[in-house]
C-alpha positions in Angstrom: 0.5 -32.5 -12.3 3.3 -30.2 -10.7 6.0 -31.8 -8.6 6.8 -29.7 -6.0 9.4 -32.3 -4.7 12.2 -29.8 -5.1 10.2 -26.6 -3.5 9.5 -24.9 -0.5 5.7 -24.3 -0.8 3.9 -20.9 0.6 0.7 -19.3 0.7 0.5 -16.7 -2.1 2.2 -13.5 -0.9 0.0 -10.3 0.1 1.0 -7.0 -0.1 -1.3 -4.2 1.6 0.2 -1.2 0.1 0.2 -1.6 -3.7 0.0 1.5 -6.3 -0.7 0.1 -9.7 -1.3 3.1 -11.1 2.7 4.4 -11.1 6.4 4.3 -12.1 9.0 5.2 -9.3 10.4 7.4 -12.0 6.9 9.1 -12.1 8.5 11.5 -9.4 11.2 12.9 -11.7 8.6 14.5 -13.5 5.4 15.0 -12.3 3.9 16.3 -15.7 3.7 13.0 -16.6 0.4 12.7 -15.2 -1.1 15.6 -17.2 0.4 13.8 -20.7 -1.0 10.1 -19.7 -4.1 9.4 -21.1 -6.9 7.7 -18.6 -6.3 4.6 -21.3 -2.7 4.9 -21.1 -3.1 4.7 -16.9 -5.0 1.4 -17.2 -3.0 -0.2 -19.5 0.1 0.7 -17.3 -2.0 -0.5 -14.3 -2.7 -3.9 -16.2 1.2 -4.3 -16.7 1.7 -3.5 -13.4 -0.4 -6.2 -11.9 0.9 -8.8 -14.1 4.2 -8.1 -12.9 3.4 -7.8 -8.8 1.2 -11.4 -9.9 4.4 -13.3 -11.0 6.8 -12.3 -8.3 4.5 -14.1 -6.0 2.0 -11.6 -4.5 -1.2 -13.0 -5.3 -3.2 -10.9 -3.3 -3.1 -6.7 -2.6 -4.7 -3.8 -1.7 -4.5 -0.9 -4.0 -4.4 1.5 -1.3 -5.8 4.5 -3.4 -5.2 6.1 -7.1 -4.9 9.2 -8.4 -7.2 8.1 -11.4 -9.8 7.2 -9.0 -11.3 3.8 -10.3 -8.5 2.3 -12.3 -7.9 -0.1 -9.6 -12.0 -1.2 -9.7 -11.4 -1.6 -13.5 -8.2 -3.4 -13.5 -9.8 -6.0 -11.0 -12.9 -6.4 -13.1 -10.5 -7.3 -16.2 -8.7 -9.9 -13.8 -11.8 -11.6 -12.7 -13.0 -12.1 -16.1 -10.3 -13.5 -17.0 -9.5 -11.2 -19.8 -5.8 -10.3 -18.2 -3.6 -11.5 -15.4 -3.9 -10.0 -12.1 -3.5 -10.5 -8.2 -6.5 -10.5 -5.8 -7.6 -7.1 -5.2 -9.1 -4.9 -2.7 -9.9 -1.6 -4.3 -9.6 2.0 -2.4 -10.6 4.6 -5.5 -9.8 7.8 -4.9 -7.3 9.0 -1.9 -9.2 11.7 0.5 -7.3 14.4 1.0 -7.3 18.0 1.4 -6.4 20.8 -1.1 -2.8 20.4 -2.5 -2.5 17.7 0.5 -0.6 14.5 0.0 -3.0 12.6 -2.0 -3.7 15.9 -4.1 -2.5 15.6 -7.6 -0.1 19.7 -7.0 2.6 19.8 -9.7 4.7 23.4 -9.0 3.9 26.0 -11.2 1.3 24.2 -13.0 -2.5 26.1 -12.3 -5.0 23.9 -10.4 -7.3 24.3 -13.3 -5.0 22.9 -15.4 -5.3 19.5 -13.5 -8.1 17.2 -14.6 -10.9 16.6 -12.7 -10.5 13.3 -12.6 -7.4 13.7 -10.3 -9.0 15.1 -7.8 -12.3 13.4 -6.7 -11.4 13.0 -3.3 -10.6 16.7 -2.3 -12.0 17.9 0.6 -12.0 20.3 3.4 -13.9 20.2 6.8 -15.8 16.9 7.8 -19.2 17.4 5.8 -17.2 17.4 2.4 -15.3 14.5 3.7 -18.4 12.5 4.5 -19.8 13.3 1.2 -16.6 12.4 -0.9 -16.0 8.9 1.5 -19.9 8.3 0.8 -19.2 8.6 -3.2 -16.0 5.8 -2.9 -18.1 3.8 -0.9 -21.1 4.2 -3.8 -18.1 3.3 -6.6 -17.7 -0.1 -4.9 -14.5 0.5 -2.9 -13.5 -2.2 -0.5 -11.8 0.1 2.0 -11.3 3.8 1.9 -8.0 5.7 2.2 -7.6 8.5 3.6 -4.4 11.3 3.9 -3.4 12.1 7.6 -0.2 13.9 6.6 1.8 14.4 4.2 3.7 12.2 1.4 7.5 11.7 0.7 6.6 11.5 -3.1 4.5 15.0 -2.9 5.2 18.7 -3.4 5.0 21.5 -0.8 3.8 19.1 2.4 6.0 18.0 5.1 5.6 14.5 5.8 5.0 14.8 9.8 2.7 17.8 9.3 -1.1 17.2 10.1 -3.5 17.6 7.2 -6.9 15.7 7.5 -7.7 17.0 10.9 -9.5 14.2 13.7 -13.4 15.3 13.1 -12.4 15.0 9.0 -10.9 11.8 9.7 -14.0 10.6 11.8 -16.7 11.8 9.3 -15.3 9.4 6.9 -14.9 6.7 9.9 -18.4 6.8 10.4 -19.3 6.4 6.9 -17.0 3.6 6.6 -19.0 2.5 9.9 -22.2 2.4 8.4 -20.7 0.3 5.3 -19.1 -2.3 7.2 -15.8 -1.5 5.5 -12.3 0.1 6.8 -10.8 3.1 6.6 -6.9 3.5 6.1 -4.4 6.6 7.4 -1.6 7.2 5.4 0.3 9.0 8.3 3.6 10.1 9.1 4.1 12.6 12.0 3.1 11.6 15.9 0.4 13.7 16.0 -1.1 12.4 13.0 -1.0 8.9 13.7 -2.8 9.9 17.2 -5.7 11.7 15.3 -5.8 9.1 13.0 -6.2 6.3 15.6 -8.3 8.2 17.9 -10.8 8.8 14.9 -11.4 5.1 14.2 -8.9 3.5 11.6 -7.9 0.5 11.2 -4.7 0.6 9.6 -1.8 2.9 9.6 0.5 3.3 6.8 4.2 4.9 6.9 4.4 5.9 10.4 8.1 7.3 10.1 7.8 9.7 12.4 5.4 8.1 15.3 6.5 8.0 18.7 6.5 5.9 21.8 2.9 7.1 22.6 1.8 6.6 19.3 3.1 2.8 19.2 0.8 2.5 22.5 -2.2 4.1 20.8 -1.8 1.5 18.3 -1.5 -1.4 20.3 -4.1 -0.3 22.5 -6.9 -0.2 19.7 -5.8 -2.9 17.7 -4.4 -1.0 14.7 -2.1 -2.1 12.3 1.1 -0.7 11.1 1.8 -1.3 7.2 5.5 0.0 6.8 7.5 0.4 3.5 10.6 -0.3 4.8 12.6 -0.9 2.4 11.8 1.7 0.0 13.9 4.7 0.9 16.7 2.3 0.0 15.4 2.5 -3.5 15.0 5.4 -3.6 18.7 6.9 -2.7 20.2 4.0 -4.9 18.5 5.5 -8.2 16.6 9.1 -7.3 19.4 11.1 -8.1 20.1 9.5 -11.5 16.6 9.1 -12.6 16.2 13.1 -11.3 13.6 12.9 -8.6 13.1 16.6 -7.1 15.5 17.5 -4.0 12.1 17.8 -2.2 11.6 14.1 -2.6 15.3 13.5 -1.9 15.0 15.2 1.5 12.3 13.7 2.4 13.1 10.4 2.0 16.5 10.9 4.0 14.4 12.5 6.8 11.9 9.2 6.9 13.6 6.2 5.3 15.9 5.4 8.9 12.9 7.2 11.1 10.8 4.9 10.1 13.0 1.4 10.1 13.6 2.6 14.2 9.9 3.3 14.6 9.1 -0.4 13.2 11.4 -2.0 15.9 9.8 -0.3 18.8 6.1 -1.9 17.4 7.2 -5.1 16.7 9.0 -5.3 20.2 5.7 -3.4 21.7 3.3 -6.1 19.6 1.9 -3.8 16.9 0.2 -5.8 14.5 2.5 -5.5 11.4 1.2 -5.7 7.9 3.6 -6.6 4.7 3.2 -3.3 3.2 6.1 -1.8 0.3 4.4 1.5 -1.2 4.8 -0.4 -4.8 4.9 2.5 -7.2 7.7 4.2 -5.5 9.8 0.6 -5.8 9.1 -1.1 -9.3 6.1 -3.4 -9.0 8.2 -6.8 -8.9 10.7 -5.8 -6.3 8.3 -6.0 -2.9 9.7 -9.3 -1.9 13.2 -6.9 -0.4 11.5 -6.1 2.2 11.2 -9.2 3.6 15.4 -8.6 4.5 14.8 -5.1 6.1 11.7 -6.6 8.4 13.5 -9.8 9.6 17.2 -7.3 10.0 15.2 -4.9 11.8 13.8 -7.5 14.6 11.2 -8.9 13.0 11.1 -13.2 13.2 11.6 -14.5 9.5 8.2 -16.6 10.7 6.5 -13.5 11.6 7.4 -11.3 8.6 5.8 -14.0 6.0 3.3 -13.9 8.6 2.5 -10.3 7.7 2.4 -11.3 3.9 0.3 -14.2 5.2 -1.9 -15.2 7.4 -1.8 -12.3 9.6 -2.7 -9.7 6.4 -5.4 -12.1 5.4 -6.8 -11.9 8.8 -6.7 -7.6 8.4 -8.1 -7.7 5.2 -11.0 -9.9 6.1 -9.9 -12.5 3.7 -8.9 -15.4 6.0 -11.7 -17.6 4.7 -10.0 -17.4 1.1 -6.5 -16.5 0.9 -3.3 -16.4 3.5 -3.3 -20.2 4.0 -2.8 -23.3 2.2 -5.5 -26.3 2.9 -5.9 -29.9 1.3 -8.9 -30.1 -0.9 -8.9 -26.3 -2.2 -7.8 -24.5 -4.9 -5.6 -22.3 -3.1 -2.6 -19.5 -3.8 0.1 -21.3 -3.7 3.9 -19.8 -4.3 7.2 -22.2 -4.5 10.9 -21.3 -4.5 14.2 -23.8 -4.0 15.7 -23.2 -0.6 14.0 -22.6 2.9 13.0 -18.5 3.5 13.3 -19.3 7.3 16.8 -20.1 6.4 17.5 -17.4 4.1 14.3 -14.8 3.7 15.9 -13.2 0.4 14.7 -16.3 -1.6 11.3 -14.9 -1.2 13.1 -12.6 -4.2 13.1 -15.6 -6.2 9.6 -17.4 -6.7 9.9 -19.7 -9.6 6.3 -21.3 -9.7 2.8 -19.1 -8.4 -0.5 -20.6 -8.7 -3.8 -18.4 -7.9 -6.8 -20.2 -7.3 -5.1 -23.4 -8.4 -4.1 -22.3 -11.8 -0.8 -21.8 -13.1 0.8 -18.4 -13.6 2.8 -18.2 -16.1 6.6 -16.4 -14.7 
């Protein structure tokens, strides 16, 4: 018996935007990836999801991988008990085109140098993108990612620029369609975001560059936001020191306050908002920091465990087993001393988590 006389119970935590896969300081040195061994990912990747587990997220989506199945192979490890894991939704591969944001491009380093493995969900023009979103659907994937426009964390592309064109983006919609599953835009720029929408998404991550038509887009179809943001905090407290590439640097400047202006306009405009951190570019068992930014940046403190709640349950098509607590089920289940709609930062501070009704071990 636990007595949870002293606590302030919650639904486990879920965070929609989880890379299990990576290190932040990955990005000082992206050679990494050639000297890491497939084996050596997963293990990292099972480390990693013990660690987002016990600070209280017991549910995620791992929004894409460079290794393209790690995530489905961490997950069957976690369900057969064999390791400890959250819940997950698995992505696979990112689509993306050549040396896009979701290509694995490391300057001065030949693309044939590059294992294959990295780059299974390269494409260009909307009949190679149906045929690589048709092969992540085939692996299993819950969900499939795709790469509007370019990453913070990735060489050569700008952020806001374009890169999966609309009919690219749609081809994959309409597999996704036909599989009764969702597809995801990682999308910075305005334009982007439009395309992205326009084509059929359901979800759009970053958005640090959208604009006012953009947030109405959004609303108007019924597509979520998942922002990361608090990460560019991170990311100037330690880059420098830990030696991530001025490209990186820059970028991050040009997004991280973008972005926290473009989340007040949708949560003012009614934007579904999804707890979302980008873990891989903030260590795996700091997401709960976010929870400060979102409520500071309008967000009510009910409404931003919402997003980590109920409301991402909902988006994930989950609601029937995670995102709420119920008598008479062995639900998810996260405890800490003090009241979070008092004082949100003690979501930093989960002392007990149970998944499924069973202890985990902090």
């Amino acid at each position: 018996m636990l007595d949870f006389s002293e606590y302030t119970c919650l639904p486990g935590l879920i965070d929609t935007h989880v890379h299990l896969d990576t290190l932040p300081e990955d990005a000082n040195d992206y050679t990494v990836f050639l000297r890491r061994t497939p084996t050596d990912t997963l293990r990292l990747a099972e480390e990693n999801a013990a660690t987002v587990l016990r600070s209280g997220f017991t549910t995620i989506r791992h929004v894409g991988a460079y290794l393209a199945w790690v995530d489905r192979d961490v997950r069957a490890r976690i369900r057969a008990g064999e390791i400890s894991g959250p819940r997950i939704q698995v992505g696979g591969p990112y689509l993306t085109i050549p040396h896009g944001g979701g290509d694995m491009y490391i300057p001065g380093i030949d693309d044939s140098e590059i294992p294959d493995y990295y780059r299974t969900g390269v494409a260009r023009g909307p009949e190679e993108f149906r045929k690589r979103a048709q092969a992540v659907v085939a692996g299993g994937a819950d969900f499939i990612k795709v790469i509007a426009s370019g990453a913070v964390f990735g060489y050569g592309g700008i952020p806001g620029a374009p890169e999966m064109t609309r009919d690219e983006i749609a081809a994959v919609v309409a597999v996704a369609d036909a599989a009764g599953i969702q597809v995801l835009a990682h999308a910075h720029g305005a334009e982007s975001i439009k395309d992205a929408i326009l084509a059929g998404v359901s979800t759009i991550e970053h958005a640090s560059l959208g604009d006012d038509e953009s947030i109405e887009l959004a609303l108007t179809h019924d597509v979520a936001f998942s922002m990361d943001v608090y990460n560019g905090t991170y990311t100037e407290e330690v880059g420098i020191e830990q030696g991530y590439a001025e490209e990186f640097m820059r970028k991050n400047e040009e997004t991280t306050e973008a972005q926290r202006i473009v989340f007040e306009k949708a949560v003012i405009a009614g934007v579904t908002i999804l707890f979302g951190t980008d873990l891989g570019v903030l260590p795996h068992g700091m997401g709960a920091r976010q929870f400060e930014v979102m409520v500071a940046r309008g967000m009510s403190t009910m409404n931003a465990i919402k997003a980590a709640t109920s409301v991402a349950a909902q988006r994930m098509d989950m609601a029937d087993d995670v995102g709420a607590i119920e008598i008479a089920r062995y639900a998810d289940i996260i405890a800490v001393r003090g009241n979070p709609l008092d004082d949100i930062s003690i979501l930093q501070h989960v002392e007990i988590v149970l998944k499924g009704g069973l202890l985990v071990e902090l």
